[in-house]
PDB file of N, CA, C and O in Angstrom:
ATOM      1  N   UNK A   1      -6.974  31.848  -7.769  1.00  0.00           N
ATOM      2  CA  UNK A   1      -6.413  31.365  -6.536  1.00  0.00           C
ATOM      3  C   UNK A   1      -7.201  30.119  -6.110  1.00  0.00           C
ATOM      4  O   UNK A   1      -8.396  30.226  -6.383  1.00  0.00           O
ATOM      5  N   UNK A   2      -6.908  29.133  -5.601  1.00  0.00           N
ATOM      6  CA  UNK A   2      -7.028  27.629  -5.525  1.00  0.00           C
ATOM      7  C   UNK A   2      -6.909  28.032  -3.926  1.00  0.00           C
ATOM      8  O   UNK A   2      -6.114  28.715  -3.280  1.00  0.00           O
ATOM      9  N   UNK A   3      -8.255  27.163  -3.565  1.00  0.00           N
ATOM     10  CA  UNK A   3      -8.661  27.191  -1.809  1.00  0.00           C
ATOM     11  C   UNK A   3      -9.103  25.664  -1.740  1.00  0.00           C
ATOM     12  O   UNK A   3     -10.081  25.122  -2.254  1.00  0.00           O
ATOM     13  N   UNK A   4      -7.948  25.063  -0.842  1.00  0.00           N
ATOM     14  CA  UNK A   4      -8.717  23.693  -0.210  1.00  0.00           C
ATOM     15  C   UNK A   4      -9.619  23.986   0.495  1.00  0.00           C
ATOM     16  O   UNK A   4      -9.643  24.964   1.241  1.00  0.00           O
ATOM     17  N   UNK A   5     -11.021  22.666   0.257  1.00  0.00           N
ATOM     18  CA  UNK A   5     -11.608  23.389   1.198  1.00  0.00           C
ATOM     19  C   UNK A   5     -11.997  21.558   1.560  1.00  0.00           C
ATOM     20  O   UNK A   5     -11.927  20.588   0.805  1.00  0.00           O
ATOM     21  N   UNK A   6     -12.313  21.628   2.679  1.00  0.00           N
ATOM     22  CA  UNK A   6     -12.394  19.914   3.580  1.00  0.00           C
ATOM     23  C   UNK A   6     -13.353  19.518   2.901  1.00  0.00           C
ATOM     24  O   UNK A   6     -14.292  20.312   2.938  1.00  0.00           O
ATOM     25  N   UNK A   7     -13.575  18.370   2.116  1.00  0.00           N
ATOM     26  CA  UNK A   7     -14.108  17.230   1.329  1.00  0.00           C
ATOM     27  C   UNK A   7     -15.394  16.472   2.308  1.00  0.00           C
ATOM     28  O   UNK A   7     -14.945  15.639   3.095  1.00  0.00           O
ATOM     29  N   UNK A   8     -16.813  16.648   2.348  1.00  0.00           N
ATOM     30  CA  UNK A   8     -17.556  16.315   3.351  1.00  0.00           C
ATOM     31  C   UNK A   8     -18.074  15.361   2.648  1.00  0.00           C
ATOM     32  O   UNK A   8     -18.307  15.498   1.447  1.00  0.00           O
ATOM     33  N   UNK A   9     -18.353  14.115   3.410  1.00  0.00           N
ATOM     34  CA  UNK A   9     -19.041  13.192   2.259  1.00  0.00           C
ATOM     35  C   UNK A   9     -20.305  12.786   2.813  1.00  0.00           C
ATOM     36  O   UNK A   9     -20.526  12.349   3.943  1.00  0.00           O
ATOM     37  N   UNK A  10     -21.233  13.022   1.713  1.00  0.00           N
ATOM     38  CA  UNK A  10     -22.251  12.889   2.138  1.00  0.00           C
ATOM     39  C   UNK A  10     -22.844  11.495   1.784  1.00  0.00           C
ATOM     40  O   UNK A  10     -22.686  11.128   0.619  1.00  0.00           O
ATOM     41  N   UNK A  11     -23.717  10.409   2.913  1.00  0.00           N
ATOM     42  CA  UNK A  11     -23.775   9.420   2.870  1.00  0.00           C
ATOM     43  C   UNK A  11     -25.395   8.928   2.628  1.00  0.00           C
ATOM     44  O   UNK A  11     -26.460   9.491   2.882  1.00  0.00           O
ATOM     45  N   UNK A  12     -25.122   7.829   2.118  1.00  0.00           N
ATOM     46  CA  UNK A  12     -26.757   7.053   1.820  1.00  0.00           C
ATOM     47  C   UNK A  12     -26.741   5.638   2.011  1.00  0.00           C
ATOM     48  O   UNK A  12     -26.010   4.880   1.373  1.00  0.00           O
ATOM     49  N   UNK A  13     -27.635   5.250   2.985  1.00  0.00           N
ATOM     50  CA  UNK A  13     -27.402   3.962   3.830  1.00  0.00           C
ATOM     51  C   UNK A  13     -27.993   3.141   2.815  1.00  0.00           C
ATOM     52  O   UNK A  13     -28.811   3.882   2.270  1.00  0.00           O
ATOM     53  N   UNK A  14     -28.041   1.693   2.101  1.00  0.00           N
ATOM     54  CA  UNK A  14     -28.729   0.712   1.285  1.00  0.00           C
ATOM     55  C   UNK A  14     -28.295  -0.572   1.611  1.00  0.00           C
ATOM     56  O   UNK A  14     -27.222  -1.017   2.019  1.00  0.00           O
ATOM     57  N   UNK A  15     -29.665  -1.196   1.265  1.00  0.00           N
ATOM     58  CA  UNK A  15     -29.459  -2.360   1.129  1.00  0.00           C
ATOM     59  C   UNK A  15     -29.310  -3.199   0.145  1.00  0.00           C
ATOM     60  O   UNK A  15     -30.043  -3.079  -0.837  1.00  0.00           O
ATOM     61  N   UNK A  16     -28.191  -4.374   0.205  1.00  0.00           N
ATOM     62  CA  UNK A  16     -28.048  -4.946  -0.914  1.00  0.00           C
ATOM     63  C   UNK A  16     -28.217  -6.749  -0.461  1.00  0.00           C
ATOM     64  O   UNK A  16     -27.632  -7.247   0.500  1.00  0.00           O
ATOM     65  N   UNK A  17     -29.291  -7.629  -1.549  1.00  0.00           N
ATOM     66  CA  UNK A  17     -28.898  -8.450  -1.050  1.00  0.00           C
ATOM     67  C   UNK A  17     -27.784  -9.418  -1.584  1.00  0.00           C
ATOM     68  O   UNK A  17     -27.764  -9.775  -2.762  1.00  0.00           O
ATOM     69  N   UNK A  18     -26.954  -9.783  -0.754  1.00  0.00           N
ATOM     70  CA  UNK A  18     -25.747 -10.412  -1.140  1.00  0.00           C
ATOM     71  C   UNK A  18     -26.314 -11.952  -1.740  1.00  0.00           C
ATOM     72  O   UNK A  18     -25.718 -12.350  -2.741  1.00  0.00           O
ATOM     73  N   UNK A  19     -26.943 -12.455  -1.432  1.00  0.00           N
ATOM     74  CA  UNK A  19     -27.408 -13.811  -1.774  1.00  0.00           C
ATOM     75  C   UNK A  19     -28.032 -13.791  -3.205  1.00  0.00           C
ATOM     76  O   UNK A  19     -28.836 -14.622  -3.627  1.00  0.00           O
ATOM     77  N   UNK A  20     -27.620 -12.892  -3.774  1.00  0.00           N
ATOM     78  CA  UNK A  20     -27.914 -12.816  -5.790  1.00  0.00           C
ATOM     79  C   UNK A  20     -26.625 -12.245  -5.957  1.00  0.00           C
ATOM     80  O   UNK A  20     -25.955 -11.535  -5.208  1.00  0.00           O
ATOM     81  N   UNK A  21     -26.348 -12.842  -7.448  1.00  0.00           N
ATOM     82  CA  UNK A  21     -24.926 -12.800  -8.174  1.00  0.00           C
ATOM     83  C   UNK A  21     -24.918 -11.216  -8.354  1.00  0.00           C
ATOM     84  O   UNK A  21     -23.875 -10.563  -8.341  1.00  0.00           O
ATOM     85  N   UNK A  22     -26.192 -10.661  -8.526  1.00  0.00           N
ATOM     86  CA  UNK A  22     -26.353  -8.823  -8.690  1.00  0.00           C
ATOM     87  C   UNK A  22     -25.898  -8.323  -7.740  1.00  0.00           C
ATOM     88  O   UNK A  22     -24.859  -7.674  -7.866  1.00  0.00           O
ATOM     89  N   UNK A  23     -26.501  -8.452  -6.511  1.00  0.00           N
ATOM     90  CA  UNK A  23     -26.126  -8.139  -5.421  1.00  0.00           C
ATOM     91  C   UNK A  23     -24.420  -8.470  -4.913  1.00  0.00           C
ATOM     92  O   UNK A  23     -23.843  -7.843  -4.025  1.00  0.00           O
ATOM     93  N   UNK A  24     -24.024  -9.225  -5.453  1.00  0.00           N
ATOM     94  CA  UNK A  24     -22.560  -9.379  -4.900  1.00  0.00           C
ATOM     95  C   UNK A  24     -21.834  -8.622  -5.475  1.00  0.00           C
ATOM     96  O   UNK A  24     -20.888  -8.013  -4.978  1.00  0.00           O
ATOM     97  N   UNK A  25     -22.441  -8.564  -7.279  1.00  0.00           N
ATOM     98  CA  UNK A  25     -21.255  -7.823  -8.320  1.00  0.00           C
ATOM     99  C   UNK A  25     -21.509  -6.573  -7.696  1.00  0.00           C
ATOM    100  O   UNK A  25     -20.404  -6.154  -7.354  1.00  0.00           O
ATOM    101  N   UNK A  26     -22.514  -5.638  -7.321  1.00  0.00           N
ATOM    102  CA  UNK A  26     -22.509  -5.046  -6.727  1.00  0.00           C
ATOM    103  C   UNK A  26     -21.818  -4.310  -5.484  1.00  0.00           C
ATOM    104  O   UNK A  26     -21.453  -3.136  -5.434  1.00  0.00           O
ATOM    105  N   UNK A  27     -21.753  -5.048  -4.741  1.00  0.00           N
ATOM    106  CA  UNK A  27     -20.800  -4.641  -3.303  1.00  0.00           C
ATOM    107  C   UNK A  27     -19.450  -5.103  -4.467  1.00  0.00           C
ATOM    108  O   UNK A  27     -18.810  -4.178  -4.967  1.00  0.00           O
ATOM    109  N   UNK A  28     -19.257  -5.891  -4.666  1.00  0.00           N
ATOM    110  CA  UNK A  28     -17.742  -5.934  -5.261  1.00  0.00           C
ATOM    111  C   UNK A  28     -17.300  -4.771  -6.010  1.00  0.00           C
ATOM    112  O   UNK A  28     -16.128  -4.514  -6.284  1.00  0.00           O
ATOM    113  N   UNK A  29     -18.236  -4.145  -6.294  1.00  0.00           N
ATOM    114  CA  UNK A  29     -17.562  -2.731  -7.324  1.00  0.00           C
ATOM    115  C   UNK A  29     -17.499  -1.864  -6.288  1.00  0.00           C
ATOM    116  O   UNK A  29     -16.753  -0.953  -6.645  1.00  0.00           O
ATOM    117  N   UNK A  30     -17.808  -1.716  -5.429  1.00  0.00           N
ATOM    118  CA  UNK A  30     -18.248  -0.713  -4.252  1.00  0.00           C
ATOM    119  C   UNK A  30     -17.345  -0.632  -3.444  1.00  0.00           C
ATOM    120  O   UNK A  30     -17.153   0.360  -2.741  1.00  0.00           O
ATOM    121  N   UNK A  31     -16.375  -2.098  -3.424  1.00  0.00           N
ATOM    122  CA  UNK A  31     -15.449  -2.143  -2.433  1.00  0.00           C
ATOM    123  C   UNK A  31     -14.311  -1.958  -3.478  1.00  0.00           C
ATOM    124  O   UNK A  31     -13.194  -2.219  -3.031  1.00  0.00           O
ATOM    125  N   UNK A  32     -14.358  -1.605  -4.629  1.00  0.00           N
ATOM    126  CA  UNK A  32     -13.233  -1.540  -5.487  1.00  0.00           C
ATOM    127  C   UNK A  32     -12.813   0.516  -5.560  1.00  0.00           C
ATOM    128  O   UNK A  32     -11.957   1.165  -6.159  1.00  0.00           O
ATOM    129  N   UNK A  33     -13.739   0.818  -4.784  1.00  0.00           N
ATOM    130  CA  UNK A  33     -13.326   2.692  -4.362  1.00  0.00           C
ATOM    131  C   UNK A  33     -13.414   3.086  -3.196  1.00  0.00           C
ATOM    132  O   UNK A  33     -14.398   3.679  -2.753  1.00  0.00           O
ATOM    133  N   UNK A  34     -12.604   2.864  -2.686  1.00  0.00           N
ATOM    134  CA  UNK A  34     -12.450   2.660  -1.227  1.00  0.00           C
ATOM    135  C   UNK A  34     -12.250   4.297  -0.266  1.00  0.00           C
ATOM    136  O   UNK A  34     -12.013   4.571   0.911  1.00  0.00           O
ATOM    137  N   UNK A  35     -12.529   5.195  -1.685  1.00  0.00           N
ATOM    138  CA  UNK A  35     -12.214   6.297  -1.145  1.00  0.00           C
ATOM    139  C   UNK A  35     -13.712   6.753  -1.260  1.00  0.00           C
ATOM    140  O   UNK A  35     -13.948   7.236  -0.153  1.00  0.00           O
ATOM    141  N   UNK A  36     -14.538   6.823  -1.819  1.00  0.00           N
ATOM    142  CA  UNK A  36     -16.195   7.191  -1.950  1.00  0.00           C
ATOM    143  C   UNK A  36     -16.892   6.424  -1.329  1.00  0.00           C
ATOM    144  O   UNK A  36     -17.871   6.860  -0.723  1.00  0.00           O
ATOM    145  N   UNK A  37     -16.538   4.941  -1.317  1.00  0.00           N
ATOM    146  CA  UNK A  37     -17.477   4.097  -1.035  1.00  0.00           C
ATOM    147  C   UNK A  37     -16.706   3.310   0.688  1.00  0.00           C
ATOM    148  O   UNK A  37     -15.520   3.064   0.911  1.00  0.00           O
ATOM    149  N   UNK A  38     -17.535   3.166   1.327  1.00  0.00           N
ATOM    150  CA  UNK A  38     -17.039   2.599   2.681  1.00  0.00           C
ATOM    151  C   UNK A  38     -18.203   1.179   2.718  1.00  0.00           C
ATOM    152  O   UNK A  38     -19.390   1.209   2.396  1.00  0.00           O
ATOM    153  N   UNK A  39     -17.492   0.123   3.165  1.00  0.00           N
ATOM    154  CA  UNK A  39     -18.748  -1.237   2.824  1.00  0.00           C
ATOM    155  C   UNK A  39     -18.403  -1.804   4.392  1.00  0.00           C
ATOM    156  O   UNK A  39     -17.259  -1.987   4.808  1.00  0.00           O
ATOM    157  N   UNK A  40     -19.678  -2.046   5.184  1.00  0.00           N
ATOM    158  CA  UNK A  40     -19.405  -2.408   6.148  1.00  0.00           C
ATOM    159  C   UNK A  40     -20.101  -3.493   6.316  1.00  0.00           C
ATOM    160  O   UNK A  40     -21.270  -3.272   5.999  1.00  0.00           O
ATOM    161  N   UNK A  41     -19.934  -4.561   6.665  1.00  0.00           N
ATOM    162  CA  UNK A  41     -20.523  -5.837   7.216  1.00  0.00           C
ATOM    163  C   UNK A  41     -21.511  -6.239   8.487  1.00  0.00           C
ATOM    164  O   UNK A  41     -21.013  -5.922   9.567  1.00  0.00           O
ATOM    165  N   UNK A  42     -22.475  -6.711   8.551  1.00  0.00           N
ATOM    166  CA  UNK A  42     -23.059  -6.945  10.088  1.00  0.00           C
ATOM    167  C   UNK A  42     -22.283  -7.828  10.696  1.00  0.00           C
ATOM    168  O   UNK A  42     -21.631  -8.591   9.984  1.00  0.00           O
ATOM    169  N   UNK A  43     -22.183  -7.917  12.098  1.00  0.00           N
ATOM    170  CA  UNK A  43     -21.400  -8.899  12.813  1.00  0.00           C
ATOM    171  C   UNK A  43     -22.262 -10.277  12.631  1.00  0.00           C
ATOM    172  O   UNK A  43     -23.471 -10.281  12.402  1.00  0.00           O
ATOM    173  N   UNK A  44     -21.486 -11.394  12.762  1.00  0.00           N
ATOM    174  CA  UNK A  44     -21.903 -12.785  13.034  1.00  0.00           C
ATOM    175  C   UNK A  44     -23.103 -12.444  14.786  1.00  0.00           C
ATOM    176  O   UNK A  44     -22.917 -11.721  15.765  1.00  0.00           O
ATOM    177  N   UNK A  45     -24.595 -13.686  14.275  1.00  0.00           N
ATOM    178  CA  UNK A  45     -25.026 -13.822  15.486  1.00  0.00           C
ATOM    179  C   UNK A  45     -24.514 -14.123  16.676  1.00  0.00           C
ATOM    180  O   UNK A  45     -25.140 -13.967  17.725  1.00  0.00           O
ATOM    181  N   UNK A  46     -23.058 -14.686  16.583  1.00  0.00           N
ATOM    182  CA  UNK A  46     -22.724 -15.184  17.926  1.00  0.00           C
ATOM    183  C   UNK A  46     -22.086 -14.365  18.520  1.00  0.00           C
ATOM    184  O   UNK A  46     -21.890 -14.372  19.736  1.00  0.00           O
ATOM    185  N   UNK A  47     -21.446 -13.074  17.262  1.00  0.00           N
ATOM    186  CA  UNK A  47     -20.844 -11.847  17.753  1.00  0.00           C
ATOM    187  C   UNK A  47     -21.152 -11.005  18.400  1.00  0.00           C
ATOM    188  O   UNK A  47     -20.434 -10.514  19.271  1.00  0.00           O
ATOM    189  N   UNK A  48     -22.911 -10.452  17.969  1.00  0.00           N
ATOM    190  CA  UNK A  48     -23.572  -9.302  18.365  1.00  0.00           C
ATOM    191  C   UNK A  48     -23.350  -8.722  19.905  1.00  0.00           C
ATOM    192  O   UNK A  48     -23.252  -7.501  20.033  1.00  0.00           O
ATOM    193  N   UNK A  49     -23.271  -9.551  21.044  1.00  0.00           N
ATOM    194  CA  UNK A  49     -23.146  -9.393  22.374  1.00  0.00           C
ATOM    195  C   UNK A  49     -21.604  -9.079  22.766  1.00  0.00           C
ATOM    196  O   UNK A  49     -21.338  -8.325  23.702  1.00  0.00           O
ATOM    197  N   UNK A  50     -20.688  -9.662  22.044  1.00  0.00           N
ATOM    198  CA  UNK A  50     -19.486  -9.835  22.696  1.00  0.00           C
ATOM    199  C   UNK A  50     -18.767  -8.670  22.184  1.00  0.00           C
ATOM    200  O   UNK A  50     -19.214  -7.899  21.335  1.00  0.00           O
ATOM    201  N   UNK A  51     -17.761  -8.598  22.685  1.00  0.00           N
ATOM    202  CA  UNK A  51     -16.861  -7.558  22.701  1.00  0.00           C
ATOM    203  C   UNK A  51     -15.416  -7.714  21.711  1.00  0.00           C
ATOM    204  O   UNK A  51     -14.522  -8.539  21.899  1.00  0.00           O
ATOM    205  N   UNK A  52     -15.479  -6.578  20.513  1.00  0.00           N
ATOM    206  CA  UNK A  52     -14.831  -7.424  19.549  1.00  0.00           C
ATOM    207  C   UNK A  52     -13.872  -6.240  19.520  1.00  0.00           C
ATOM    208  O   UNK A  52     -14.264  -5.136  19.900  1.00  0.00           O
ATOM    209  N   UNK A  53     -12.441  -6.458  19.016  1.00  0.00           N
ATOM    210  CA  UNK A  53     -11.314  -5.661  18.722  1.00  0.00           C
ATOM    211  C   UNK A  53     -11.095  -5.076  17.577  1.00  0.00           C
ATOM    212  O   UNK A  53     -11.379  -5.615  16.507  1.00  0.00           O
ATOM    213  N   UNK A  54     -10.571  -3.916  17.676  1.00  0.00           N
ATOM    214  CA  UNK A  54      -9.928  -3.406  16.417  1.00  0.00           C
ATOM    215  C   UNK A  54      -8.504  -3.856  16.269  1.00  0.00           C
ATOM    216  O   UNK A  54      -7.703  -4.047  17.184  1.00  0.00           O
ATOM    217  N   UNK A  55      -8.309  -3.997  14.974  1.00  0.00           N
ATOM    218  CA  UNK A  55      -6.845  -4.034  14.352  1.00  0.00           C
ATOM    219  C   UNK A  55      -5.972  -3.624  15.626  1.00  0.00           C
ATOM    220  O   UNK A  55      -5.533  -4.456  16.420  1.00  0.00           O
ATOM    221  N   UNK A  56      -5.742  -2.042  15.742  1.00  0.00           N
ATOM    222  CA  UNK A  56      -5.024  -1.509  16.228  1.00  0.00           C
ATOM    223  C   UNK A  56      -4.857  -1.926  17.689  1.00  0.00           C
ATOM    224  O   UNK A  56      -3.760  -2.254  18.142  1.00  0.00           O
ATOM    225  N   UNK A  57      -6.334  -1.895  18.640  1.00  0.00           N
ATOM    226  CA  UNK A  57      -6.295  -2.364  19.668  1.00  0.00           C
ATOM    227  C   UNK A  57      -5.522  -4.043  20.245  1.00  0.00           C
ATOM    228  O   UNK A  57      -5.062  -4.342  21.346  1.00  0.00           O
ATOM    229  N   UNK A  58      -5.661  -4.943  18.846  1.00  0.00           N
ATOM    230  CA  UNK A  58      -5.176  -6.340  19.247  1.00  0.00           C
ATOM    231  C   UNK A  58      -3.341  -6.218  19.097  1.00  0.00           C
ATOM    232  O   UNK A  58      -2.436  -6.846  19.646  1.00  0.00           O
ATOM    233  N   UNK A  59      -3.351  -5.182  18.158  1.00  0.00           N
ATOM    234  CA  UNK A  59      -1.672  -5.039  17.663  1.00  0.00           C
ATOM    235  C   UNK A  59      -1.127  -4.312  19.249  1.00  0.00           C
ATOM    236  O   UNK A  59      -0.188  -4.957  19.715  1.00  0.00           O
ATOM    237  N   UNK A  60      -1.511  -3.229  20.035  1.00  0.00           N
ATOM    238  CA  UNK A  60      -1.617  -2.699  20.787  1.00  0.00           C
ATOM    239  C   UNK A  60      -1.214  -3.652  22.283  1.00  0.00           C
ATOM    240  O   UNK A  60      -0.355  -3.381  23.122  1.00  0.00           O
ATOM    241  N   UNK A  61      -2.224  -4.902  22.248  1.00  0.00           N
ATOM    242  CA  UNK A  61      -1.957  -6.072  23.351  1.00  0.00           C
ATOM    243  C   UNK A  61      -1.130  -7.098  23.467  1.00  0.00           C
ATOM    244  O   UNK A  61      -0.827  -7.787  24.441  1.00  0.00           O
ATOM    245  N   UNK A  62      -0.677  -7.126  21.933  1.00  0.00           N
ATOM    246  CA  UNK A  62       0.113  -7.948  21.601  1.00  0.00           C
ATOM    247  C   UNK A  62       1.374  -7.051  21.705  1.00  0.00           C
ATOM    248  O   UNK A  62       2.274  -7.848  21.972  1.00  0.00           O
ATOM    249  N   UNK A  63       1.809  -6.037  21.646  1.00  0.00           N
ATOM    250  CA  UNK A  63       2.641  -5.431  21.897  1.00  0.00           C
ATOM    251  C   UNK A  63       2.978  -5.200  23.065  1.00  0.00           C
ATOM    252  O   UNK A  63       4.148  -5.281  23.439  1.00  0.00           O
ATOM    253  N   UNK A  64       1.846  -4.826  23.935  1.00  0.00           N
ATOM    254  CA  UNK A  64       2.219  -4.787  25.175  1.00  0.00           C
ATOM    255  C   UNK A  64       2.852  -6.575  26.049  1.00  0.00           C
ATOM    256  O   UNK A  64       3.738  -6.747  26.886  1.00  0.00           O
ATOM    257  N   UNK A  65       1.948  -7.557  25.389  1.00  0.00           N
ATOM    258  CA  UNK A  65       2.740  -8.515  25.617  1.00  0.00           C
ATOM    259  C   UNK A  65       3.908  -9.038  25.982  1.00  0.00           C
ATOM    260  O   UNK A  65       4.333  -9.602  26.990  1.00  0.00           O
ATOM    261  N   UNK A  66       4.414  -8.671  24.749  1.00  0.00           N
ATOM    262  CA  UNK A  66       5.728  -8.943  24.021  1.00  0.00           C
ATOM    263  C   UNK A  66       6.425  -7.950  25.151  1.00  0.00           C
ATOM    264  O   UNK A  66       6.925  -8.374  26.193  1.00  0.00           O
ATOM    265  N   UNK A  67       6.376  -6.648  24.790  1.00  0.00           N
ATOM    266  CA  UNK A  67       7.440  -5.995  26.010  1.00  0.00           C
ATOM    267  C   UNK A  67       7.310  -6.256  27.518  1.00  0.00           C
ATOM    268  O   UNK A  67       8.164  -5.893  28.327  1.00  0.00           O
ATOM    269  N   UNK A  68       6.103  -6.958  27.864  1.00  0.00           N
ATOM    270  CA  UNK A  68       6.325  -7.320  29.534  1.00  0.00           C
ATOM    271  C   UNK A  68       6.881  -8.528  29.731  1.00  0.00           C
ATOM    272  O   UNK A  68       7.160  -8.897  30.872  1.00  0.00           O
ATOM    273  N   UNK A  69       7.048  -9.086  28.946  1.00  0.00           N
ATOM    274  CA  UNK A  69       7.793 -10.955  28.260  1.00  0.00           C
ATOM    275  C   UNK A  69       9.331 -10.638  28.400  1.00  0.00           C
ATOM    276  O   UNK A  69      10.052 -10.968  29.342  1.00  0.00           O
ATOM    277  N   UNK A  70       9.669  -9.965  27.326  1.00  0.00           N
ATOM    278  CA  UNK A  70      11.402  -9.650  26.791  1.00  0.00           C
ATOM    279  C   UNK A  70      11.836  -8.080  27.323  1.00  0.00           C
ATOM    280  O   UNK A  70      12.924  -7.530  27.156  1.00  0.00           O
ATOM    281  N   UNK A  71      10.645  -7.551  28.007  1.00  0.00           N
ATOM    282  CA  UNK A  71      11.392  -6.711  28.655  1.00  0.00           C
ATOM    283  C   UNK A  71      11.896  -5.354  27.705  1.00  0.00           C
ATOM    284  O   UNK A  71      12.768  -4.522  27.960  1.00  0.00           O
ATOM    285  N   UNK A  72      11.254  -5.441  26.861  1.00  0.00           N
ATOM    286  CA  UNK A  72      12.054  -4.487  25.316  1.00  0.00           C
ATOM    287  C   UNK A  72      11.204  -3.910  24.957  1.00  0.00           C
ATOM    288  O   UNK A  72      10.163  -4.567  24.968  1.00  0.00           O
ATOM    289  N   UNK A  73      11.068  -2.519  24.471  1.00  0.00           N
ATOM    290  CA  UNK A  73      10.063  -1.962  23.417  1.00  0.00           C
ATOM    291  C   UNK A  73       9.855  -2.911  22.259  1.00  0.00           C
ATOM    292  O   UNK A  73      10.635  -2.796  21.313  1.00  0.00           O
ATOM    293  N   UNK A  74       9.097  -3.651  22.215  1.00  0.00           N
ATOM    294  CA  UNK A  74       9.620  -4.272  20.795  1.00  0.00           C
ATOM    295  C   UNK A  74       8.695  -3.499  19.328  1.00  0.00           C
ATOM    296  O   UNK A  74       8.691  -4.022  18.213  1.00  0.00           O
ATOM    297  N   UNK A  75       8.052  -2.334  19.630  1.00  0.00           N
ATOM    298  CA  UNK A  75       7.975  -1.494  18.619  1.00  0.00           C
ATOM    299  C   UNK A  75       8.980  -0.631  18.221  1.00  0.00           C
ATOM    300  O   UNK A  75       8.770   0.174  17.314  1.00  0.00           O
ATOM    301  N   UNK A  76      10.500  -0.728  19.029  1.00  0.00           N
ATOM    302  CA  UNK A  76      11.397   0.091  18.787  1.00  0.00           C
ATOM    303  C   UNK A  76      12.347  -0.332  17.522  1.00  0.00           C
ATOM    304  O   UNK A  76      13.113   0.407  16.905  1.00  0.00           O
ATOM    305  N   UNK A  77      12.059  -1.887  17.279  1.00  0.00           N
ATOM    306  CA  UNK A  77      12.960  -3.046  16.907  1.00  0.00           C
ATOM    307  C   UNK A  77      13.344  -2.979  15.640  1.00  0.00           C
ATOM    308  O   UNK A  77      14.082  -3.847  15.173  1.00  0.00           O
TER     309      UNK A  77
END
């Protein structure tokens, strides 16, 4: 008998430096399994303070936009 059982992934923080051709081929394979491997970026210095959006949140404003503009769901469309 076959039991799913929830997939926990266990994580290990590293550093790589990107500024060697090793280091890049590196993250480049890393971002090529997108299901084991998660690659996250530091923000730009001018970023660190400010207040930055997600995908969803900008699609979200822009949507709301649009329907207080034309008056329309326009996620209905």
């Amino acid at each position: 008998m076959s039991y799913l059982h929830p997939i926990i992934m266990k994580t290990v923080n590293v550093q790589i430096n990107i500024a060697s051709a090793t280091g890049m081929r590196l993250v480049r394979e890393m971002e090529k399994h997108p299901k084991v491997a998660k690659v996250e970026y530091p923000l730009p210095e001018g970023l660190v303070d400010q207040k930055t959006f997600t995908l969803e949140e900008s699609y979200e404003e822009c949507c709301q936009i649009l329907n207080d503009h034309y008056k329309v769901d326009v996620r209905k469309l």
